[in-house]
N, C-alpha and C positions, 0 to 999 in steps of 0.2 A: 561417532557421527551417525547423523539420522538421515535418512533421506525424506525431504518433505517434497509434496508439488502444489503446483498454482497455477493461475494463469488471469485471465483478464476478465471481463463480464460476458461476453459472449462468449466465450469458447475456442476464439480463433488462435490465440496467443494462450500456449500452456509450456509450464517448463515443472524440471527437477531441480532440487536442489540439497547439497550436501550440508547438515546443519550442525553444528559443533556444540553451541550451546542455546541460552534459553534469554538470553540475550538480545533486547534492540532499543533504539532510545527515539528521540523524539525531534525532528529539525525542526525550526524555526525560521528560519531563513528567508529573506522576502521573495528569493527565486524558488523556492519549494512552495511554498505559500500560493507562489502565481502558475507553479507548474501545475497544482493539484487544485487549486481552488478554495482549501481548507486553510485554518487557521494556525497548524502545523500538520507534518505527517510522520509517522510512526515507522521506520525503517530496520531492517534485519540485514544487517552487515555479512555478505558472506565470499568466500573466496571465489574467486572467478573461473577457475579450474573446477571446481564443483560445483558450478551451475552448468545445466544443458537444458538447451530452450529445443521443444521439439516442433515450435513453429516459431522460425524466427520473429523477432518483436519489430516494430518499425521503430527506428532509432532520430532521437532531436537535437541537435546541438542547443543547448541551452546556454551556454557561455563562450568564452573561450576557451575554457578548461575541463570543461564535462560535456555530456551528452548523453539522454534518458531512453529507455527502454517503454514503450509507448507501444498497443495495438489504435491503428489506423480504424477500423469497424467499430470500434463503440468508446474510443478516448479512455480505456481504464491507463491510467500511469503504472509502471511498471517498477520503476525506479530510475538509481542516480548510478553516472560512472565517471572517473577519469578518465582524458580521450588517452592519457599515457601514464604510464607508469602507476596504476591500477591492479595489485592485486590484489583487490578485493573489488564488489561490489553490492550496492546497498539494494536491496529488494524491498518494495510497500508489501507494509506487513497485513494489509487486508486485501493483498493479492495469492498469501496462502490460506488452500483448502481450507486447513484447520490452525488458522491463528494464535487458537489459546495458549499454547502453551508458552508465548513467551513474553516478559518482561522489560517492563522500561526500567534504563539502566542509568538513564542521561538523558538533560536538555542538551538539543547542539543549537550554537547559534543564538545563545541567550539573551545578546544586544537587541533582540528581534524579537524576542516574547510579546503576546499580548497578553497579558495577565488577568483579563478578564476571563479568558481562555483556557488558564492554566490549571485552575483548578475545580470540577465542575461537579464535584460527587455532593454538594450539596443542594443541586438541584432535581425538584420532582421527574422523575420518571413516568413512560407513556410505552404501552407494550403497542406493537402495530394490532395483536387484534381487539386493541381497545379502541382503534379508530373504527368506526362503521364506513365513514365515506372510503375510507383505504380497502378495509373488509371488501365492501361492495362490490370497486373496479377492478379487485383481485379475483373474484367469484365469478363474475361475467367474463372476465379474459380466460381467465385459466380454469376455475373451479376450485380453486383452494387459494391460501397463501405459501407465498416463496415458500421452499424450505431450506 
């Protein structure tokens, strides 16, 4: 077990969490799709007992059968949960710190792929500081870009 952390884009919503393996896969699903906005999202399955949020998340019912982990201050989604009988839950994987280490393992929700979505590594890449207009309004707010 590893211990990662995360949290949301602001800062308000940050937790730990107990991580087993290197493991996460990929939903499709048309209520994940409309929870996140994207075209799938990338989830890290982790036991419920080994996660600790050290500011609580604001929680959605999204179904009748789940309800998502969400901070209110700046809309990052957090993930997915069963409202019962849930020992695990699934955490968005670019809500950890340091994401990289882990691996899509599975499409979930396949009936729901968009396939033009699915696979994109053959398309040109764009680094952000090859954009100037993005450069620019990064330099004037802050003095740098993100890091």
């Amino acid at each position: 077990m590893t211990a990662m952390t995360g949290g949301c884009q602001c800062g308000r919503v940050r937790y730990i969490a107990e991580i087993a393996s290197d493991d996460a896969y990929l939903c499709h699903c048309k209520m994940c799709r409309r929870a996140t906005g994207g075209a799938s999202i990338a989830f890290v399955n982790v036991p419920s007992g080994g996660l600790r949020w050290y500011t609580e998340p604001d929680w959605y019912r999204s179904s009748p059968i789940a309800h998502r982990p969400f901070c209110s201050t700046c809309g990052t989604p957090l993930g997915f949960a069963f409202l019962e009988g849930g020992e695990n839950i699934d955490i968005t994987l670019g809500s950890f710190d340091s994401p990289e280490r882990f691996r899509p393992k599975h499409n979930y929700a396949s009936e729901s792929i968009l396939p033009a979505w699915l696979d994109c590594g053959h398309l040109p890449t764009i680094r952000t500081e090859d954009n100037p207009n993005v450069v620019k309004r990064w330099k004037e707010a802050v003095g740098h870009l993100p890091r």
